[in-house]
Structures are given as C-alpha cells and as structure tokens.
C-alpha positions as CSV (number, residue, x, y, z in Angstrom):
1,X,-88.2,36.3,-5.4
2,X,-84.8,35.0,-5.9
3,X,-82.0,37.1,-6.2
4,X,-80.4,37.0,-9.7
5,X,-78.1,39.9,-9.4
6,X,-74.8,39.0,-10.5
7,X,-71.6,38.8,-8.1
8,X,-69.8,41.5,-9.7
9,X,-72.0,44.3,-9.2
10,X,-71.1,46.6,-6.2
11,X,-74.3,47.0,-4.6
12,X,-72.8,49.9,-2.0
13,X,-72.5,52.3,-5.5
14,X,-76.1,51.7,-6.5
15,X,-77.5,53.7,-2.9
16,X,-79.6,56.8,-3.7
17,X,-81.3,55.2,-6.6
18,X,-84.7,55.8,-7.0
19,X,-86.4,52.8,-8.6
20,X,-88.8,53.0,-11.5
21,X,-88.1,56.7,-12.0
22,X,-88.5,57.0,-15.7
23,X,-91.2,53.7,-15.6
24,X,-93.9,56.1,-16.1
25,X,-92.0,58.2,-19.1
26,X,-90.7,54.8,-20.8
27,X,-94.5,53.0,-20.8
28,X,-95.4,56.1,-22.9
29,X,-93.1,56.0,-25.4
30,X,-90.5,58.9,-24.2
31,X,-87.0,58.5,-25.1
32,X,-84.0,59.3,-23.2
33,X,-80.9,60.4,-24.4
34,X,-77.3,61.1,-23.1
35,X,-75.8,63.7,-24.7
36,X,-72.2,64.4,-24.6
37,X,-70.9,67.1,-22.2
38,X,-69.6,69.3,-25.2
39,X,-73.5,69.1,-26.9
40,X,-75.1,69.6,-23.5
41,X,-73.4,72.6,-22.4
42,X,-75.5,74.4,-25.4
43,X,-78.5,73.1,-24.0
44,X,-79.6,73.7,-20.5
45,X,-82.9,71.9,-20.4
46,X,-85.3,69.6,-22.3
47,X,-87.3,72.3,-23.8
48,X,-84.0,74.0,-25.4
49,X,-83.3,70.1,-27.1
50,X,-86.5,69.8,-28.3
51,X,-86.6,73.5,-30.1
52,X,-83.5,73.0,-31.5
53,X,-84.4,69.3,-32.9
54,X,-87.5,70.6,-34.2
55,X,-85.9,73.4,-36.3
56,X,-83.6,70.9,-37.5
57,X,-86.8,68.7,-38.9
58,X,-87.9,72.0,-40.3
59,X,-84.9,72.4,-42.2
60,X,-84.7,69.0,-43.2
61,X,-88.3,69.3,-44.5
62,X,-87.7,72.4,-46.4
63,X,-84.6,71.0,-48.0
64,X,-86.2,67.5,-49.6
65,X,-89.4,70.2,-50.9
66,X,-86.7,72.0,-52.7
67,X,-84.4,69.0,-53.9
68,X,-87.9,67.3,-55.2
C-alpha cells in the first residue's frame, strides 16, 4: 500500500489512536457531534442529548399542530 499521507502531518501527535473506532457506528447511520464546552457542560452523557433533543421535536411538533 503506498503511503499517501501528506508531509505536514505530525505523525508523533496521532499515538493512542484507535483506528476504526466509530467504523461500526458510522456504517449504521449514527451521527456524531461536537458540541461546544458551554452546551456540554449541561449534558453529561448521550442519553441526556438525546432526551433533551427529543423534547425539543416534541415541542416543535406541538407548535406547527397549533399554528396549522
């Protein structure tokens, strides 16, 4: 396999990498997402995002119901 990385990557920062970790959650279909120190300290852990994501989408719902 030839080696196509480029010159300017410092290979000595990229040690403790583990390869493919998120292959398995990206083949089925999971999305990840950064989120900003000041949004993350409310949430501690995925379940916590997801809750309050889906109670936004519930609001959201219940607001285009009413406007309609």
């Amino acid at each position: 396999m030839a080696d196509d990385l480029r010159p300017e990557y410092d290979l000595a920062k990229l040690k403790g990498g583990v390869r493919g970790k998120y292959a398995k959650r990206f083949q089925q279909g999971t999305n990840l997402v950064l989120l900003s120190p000041d949004v993350a300290k409310y949430f501690p852990d995925e379940q916590s995002v997801n809750d309050a994501l889906r109670s936004l989408v519930g609001i959201a719902k219940a607001e285009m119901r009413h406007a309609n």
